[in-house]
C-alpha positions in Angstrom: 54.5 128.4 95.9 51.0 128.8 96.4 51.4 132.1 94.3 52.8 130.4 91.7 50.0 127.7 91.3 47.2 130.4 91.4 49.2 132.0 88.6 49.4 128.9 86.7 45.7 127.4 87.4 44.7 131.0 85.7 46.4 130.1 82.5 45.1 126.9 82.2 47.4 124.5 83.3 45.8 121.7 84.8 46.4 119.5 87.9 47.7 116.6 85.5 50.5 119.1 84.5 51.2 120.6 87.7 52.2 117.2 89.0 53.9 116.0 86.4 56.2 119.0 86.8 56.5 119.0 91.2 57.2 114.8 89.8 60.1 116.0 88.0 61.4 119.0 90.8 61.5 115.9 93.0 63.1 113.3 91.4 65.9 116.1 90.1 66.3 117.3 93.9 66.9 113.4 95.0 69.4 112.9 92.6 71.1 116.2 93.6 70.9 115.4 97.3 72.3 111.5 96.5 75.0 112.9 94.7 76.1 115.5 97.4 76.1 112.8 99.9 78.3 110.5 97.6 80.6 113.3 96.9 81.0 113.7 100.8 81.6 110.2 101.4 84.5 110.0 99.0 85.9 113.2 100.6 85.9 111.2 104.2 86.9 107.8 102.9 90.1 109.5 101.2 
């Protein structure tokens, strides 16, 4: 990850942007996680 950052400070992109984006790779990854757990309670509630 820190790479990736390194990479994308030497093209310009600023901090603003950067967190906008990890904003967005989180919020995507909750919703993911919230759905897998849903899914698994309907499996054990039949």
């Amino acid at each position: 990850m820190r790479h990736y950052l390194g990479v994308a400070k030497k093209q310009g992109v600023t901090d603003e942007e950067i967190g906008a984006v990890e904003a967005i790779v989180m919020a995507v990854q909750g919703g993911r996680v919230k759905a897998q757990f849903a899914e698994a309670v309907a499996v054990t509630e039949g």
